[in-house]
Backbone as a printed PyTorch tensor [residue, N CA C, xyz], in Angstrom:
tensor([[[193.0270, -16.9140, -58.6940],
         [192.7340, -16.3240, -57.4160],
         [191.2330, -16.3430, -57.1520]],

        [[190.5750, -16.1540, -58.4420],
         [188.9780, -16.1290, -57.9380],
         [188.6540, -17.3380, -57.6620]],

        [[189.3260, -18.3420, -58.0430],
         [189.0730, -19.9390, -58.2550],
         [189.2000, -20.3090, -56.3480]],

        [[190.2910, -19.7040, -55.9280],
         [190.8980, -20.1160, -54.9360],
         [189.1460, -19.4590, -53.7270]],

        [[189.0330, -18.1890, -53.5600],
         [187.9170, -17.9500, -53.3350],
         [186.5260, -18.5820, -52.8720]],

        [[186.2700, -19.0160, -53.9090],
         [185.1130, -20.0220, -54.0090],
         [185.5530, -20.8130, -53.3330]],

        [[186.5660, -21.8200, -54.3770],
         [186.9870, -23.0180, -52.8070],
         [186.8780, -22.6300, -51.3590]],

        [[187.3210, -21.6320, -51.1870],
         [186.8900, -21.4540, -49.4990],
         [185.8140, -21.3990, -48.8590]],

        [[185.4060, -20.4010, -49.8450],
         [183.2710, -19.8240, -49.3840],
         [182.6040, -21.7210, -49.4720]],

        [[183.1680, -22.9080, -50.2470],
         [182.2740, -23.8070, -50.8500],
         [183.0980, -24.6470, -49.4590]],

        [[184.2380, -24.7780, -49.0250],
         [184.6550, -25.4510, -47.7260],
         [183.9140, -24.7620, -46.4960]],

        [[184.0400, -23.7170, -46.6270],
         [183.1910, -23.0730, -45.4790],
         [181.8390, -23.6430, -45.1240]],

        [[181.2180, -23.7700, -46.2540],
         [179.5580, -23.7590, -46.3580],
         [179.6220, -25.4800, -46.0270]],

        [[180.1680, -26.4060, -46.4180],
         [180.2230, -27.8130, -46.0510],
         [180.5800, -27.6130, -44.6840]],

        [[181.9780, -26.9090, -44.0500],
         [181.8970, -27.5650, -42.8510],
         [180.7860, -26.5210, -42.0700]],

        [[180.2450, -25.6550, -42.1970],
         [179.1270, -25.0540, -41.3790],
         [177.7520, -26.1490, -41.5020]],

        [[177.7650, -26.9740, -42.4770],
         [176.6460, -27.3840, -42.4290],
         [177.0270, -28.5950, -42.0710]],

        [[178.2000, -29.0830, -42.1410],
         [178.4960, -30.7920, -41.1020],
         [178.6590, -30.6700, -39.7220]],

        [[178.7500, -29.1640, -39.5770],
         [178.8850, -28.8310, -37.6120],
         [177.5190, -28.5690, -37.2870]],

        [[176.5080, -28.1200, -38.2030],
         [175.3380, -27.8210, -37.5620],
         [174.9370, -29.5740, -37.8800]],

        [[174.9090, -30.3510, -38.5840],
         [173.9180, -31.7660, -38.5260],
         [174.1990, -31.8880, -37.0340]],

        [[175.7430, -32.0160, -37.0310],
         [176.4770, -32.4240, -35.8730],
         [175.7120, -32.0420, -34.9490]],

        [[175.6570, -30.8070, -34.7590],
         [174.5000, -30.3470, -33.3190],
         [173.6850, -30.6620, -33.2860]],

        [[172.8040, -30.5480, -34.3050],
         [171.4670, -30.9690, -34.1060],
         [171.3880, -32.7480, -33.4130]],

        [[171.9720, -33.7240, -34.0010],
         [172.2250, -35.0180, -33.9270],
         [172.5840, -35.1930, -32.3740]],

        [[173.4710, -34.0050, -32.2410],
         [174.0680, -34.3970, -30.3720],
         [173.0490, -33.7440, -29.7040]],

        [[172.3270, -32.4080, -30.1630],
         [171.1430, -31.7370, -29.2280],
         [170.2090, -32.9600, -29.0620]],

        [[169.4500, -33.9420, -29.9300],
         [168.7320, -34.8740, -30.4220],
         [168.5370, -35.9490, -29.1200]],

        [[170.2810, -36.3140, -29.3930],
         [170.5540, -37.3600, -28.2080],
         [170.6940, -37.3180, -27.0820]],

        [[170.9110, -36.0970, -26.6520],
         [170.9380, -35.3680, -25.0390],
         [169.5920, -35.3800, -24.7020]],

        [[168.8460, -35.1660, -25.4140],
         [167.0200, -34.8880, -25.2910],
         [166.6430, -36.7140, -25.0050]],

        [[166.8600, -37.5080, -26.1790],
         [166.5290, -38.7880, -25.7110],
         [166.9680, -39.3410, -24.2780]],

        [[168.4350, -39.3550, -23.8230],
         [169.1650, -39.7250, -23.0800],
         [168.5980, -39.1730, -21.3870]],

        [[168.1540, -37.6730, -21.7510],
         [167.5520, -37.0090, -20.7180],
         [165.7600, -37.9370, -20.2130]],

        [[165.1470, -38.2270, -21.4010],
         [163.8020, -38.0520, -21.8290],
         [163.3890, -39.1780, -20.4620]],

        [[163.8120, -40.1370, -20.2530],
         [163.2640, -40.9550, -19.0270],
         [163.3340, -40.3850, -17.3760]],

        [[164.3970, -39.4470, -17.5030],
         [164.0210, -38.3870, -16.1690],
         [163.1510, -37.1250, -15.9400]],

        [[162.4510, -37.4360, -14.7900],
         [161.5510, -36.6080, -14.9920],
         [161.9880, -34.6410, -15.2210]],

        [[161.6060, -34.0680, -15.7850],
         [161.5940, -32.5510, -15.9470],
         [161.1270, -31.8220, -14.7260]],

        [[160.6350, -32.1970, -13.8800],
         [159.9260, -31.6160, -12.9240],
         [159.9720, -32.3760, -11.6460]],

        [[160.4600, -31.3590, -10.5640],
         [160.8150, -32.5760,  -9.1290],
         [159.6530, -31.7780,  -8.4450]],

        [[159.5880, -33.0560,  -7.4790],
         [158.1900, -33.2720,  -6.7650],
         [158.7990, -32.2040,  -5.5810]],

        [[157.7120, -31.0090,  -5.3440],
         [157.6750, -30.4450,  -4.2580],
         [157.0520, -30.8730,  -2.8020]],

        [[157.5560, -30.3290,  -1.6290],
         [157.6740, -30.3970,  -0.5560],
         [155.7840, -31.0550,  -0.2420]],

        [[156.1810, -32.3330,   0.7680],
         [154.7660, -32.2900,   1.2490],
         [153.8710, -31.6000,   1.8540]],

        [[153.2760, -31.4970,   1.4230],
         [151.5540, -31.0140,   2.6890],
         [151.1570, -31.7190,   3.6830]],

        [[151.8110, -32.0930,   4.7680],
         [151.2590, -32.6170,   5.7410],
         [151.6570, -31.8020,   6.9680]],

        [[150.7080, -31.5590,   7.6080],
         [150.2390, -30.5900,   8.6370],
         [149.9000, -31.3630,   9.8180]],

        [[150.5660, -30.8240,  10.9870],
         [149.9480, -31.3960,  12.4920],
         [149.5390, -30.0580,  12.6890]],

        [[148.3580, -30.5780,  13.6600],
         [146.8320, -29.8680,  14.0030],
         [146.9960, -29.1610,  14.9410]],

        [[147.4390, -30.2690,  16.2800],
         [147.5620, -30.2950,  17.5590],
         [146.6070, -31.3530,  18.1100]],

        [[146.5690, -31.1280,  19.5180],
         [145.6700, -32.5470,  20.2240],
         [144.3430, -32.2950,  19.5600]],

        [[143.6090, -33.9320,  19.1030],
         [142.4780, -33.5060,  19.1800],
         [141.5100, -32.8920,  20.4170]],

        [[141.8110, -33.3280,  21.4510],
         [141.2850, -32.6450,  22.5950],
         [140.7490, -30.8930,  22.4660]],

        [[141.9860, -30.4990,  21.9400],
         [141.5040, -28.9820,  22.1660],
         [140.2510, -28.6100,  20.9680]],

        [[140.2160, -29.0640,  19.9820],
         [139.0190, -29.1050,  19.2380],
         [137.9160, -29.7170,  19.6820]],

        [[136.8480, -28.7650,  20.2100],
         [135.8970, -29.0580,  20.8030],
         [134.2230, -29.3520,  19.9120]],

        [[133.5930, -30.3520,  20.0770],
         [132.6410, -31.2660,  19.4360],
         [131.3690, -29.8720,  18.7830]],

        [[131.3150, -29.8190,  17.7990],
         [130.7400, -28.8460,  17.0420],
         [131.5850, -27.7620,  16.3900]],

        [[133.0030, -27.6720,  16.5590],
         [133.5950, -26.7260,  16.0020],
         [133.9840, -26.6660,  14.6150]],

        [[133.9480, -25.5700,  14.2570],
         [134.8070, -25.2970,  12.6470],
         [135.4280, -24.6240,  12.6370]],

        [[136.9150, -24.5200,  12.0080],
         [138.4240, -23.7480,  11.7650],
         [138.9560, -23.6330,  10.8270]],

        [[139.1920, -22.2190,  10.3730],
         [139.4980, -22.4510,   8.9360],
         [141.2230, -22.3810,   9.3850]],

        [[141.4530, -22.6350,   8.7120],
         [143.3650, -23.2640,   9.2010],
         [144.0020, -22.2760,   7.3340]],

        [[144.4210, -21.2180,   8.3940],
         [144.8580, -20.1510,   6.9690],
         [146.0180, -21.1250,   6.2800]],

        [[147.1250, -21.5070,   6.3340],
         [148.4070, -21.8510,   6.4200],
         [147.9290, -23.1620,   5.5620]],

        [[147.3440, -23.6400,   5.8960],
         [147.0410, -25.3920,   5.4240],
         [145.9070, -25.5100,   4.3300]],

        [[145.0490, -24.3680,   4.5230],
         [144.1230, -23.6730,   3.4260],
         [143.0170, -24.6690,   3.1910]],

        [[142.6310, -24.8280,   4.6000],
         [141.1760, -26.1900,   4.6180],
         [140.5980, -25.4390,   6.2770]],

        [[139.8500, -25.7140,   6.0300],
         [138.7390, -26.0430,   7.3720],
         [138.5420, -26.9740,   7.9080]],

        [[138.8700, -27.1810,   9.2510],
         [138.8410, -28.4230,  10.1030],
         [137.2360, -27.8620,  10.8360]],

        [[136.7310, -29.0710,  10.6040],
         [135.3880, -29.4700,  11.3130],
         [135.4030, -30.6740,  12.5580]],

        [[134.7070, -30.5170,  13.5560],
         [134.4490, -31.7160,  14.2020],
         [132.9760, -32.1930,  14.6380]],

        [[132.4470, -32.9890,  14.7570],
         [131.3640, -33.5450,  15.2010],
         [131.2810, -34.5840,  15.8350]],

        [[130.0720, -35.4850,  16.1320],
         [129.9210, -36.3740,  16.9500],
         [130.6730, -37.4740,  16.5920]],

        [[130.5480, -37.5830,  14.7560],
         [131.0490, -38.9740,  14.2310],
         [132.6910, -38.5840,  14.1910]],

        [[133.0870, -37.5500,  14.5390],
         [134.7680, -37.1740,  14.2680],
         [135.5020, -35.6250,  13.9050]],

        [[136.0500, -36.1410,  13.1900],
         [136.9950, -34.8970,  12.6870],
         [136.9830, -35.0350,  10.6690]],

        [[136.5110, -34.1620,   9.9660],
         [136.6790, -33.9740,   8.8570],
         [137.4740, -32.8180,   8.2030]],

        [[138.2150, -32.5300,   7.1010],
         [138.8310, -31.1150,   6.2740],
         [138.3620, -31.2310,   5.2200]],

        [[137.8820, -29.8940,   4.7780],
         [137.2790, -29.4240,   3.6300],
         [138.8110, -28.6560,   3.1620]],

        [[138.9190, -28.4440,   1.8480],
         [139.9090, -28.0140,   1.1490],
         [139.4660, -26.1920,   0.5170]],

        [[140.1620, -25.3060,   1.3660],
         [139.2340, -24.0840,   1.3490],
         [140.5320, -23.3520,  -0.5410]],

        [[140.3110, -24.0210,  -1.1560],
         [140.6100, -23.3620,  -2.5590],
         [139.7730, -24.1880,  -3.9040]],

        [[139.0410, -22.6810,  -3.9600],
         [138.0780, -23.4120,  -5.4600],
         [138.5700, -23.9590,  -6.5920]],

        [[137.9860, -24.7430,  -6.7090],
         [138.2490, -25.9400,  -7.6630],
         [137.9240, -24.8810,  -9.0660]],

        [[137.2900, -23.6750,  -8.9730],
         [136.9940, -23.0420, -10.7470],
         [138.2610, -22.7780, -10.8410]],

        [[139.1150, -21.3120, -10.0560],
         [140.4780, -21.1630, -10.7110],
         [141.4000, -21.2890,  -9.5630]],

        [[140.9770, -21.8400,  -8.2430],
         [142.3040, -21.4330,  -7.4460],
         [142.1720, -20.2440,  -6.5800]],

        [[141.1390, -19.6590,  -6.5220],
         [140.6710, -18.5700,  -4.9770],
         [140.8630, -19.5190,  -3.9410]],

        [[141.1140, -18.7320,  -2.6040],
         [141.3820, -19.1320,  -1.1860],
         [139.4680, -18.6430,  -1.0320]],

        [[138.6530, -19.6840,  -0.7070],
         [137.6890, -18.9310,  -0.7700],
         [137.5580, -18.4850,   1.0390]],

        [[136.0720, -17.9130,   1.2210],
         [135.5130, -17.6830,   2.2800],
         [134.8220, -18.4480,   3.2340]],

        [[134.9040, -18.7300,   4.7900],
         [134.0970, -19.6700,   5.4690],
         [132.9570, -18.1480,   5.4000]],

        [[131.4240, -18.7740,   5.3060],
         [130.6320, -18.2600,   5.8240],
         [129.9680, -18.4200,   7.3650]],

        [[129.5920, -16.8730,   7.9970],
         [129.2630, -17.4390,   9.0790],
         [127.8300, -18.2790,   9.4430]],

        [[127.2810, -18.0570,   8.1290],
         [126.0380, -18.7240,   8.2570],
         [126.2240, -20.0230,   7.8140]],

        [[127.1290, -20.7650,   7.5940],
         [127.5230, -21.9130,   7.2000],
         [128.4530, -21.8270,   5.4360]],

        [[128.6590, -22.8600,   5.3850],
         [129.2520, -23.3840,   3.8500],
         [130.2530, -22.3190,   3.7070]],

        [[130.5110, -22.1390,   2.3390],
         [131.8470, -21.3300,   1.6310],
         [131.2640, -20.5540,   0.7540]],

        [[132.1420, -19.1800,   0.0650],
         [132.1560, -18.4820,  -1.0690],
         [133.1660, -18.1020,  -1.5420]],

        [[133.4880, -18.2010,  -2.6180],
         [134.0880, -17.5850,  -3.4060],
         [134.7170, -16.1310,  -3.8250]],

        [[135.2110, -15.5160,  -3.5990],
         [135.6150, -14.0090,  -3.7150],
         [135.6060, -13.2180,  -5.2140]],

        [[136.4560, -14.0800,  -5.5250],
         [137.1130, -13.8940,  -6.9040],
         [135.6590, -13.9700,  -8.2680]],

        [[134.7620, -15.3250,  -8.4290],
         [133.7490, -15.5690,  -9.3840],
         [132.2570, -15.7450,  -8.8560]],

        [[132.1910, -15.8420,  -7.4960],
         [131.2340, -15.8770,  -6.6980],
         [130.4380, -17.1830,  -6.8080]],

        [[131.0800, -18.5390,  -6.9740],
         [130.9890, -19.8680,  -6.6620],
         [130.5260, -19.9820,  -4.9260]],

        [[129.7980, -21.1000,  -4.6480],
         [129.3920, -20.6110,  -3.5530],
         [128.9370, -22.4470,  -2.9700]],

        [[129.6620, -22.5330,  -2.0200],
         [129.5970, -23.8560,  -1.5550],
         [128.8890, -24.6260,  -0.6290]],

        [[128.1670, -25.5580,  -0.1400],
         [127.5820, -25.6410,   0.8450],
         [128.5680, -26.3410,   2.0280]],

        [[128.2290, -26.6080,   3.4120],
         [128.6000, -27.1700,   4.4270],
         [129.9110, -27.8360,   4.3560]],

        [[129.0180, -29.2110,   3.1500],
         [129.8320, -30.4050,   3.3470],
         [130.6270, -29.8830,   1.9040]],

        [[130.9030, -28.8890,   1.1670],
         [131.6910, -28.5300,  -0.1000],
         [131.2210, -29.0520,  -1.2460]],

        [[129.7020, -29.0430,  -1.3940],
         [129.2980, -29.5480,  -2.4810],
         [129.0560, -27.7880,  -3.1920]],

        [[128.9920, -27.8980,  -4.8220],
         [128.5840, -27.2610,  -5.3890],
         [127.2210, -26.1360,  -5.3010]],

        [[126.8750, -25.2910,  -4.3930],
         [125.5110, -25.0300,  -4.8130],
         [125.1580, -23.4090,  -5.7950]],

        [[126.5880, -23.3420,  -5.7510],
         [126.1650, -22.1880,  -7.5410],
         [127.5650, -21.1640,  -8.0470]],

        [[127.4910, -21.0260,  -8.6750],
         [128.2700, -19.7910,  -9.5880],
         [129.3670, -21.4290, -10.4420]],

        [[130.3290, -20.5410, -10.8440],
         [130.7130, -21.2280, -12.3280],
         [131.9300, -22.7530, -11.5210]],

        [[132.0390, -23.0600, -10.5090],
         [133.0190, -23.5950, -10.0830],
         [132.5160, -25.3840, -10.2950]],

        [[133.3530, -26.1790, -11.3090],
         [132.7610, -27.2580, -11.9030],
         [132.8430, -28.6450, -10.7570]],

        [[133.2810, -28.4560,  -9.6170],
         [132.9740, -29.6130,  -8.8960],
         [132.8790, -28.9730,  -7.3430]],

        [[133.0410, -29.7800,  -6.5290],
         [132.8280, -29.6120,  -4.8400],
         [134.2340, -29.4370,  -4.4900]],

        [[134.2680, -28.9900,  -3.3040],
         [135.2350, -28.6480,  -2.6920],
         [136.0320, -30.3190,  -2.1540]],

        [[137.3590, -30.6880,  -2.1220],
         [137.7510, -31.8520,  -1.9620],
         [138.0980, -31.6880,  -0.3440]],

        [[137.5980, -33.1170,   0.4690],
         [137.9520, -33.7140,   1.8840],
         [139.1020, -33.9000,   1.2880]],

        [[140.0770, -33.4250,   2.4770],
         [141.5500, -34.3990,   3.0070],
         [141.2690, -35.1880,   3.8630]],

        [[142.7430, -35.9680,   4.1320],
         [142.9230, -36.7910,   4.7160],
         [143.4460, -36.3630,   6.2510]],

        [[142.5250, -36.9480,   7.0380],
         [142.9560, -36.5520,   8.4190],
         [143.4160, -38.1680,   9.1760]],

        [[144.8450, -37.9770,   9.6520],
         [144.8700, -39.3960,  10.3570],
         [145.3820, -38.6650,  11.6160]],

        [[146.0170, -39.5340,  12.8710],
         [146.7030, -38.9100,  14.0320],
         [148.3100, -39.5440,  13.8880]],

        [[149.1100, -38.3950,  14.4000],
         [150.1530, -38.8660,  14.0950],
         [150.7460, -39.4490,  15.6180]],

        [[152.1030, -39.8710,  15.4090],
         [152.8970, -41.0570,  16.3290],
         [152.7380, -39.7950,  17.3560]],

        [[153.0970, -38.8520,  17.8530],
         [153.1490, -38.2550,  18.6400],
         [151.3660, -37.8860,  19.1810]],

        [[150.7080, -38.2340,  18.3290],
         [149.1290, -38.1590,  19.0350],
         [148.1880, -37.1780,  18.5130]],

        [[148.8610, -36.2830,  17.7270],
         [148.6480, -35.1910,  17.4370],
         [147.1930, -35.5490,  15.5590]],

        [[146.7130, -34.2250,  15.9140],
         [145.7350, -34.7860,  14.6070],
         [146.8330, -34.0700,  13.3810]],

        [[146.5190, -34.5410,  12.8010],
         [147.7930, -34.9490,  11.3200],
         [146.9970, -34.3170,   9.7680]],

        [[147.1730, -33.2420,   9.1960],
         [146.4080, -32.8950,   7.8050],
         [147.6740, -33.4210,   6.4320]],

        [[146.8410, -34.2280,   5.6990],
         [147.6080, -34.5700,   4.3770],
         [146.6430, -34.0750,   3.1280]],

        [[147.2130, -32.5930,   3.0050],
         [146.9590, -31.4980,   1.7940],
         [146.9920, -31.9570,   0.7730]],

        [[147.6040, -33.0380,   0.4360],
         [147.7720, -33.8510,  -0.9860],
         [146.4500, -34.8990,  -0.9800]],

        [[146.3040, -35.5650,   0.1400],
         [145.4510, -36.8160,  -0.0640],
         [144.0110, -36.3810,   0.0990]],

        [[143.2790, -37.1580,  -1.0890],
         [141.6540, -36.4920,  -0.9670],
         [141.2350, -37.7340,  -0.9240]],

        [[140.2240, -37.8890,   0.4690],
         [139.1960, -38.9530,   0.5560],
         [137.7620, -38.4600,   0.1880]],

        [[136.8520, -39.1450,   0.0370],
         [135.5270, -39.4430,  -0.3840],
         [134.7410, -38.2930,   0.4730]],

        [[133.7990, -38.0040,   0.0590],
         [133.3130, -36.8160,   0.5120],
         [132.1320, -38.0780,   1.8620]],

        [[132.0710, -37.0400,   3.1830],
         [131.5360, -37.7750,   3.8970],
         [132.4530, -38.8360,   5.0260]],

        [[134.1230, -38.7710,   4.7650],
         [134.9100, -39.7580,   5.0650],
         [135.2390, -38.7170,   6.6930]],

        [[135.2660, -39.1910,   7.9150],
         [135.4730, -38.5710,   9.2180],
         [136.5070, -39.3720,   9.8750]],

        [[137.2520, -38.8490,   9.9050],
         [138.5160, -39.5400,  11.3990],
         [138.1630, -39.8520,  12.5530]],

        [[137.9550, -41.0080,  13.4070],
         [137.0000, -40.6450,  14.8050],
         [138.9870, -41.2530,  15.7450]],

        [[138.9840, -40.1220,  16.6820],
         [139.9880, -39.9470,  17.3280],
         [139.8160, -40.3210,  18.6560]]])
């Protein structure tokens, strides 16, 4: 009877440990099989209509809460500055004396979103401004052109 015992505890312990390889081996291959699709789906675009350029009048600046950039215009066009700091991700501040600040670390930007102090390691990024089929000026929140780059409408 004690003999009989063991045999069981020693069948037990084999098949617990041929059902766990087993898992592990099928967890293994579900992971490979998965591994060429991506883990992460691409969220919703950022592209923003403005409205006519018309109603933006030649010297103006707008900070556009919703789209989280500042639309500028001037003689040579229409430009967007990208109003979230590049240190951690603050919505920063338009100043009224010009350029940007920071709230949160007190990074502090000039005009055109270049760097001019506190801890924030690059400039503020231009989007992409094109006009869309309906005429309308068009913001693409994802696309960053060259600093200096103007839409002329």
């Amino acid at each position: 009877m004690h003999e009989h015992r063991r045999g069981s505890r020693r069948s037990f312990l084999s098949w617990a440990a041929i059902s766990s390889f087993c898992a592990a081996i099928g967890t293994a291959l579900a992971g490979i099989i998965r591994l060429p699709k991506p883990a992460v789906l691409p969220g919703p675009q950022r592209i923003y209509k403005l409205g006519d350029p018309e109603q933006f009048a030649v010297g103006t600046r707008v900070k556009l809460e919703t789209e989280q950039c500042c639309l500028f215009r001037d003689e040579q066009g229409f430009h967007a500055i990208s109003t979230i700091c590049t240190h951690l991700g603050c919505i920063i501040a338009v100043q009224e004396q010009g350029g940007f600040a920071c709230p949160c670390h007190g990074s502090r930007f000039s005009e055109s979103g270049e760097v001019v102090g506190g801890p924030a390691p690059t400039g503020l990024p231009w989007l992409e401004i094109s006009l869309s089929v309906e005429g309308q000026l068009q913001l693409n929140a994802e696309a960053e052109v060259p600093r200096g780059t103007k839409f002329r409408a």
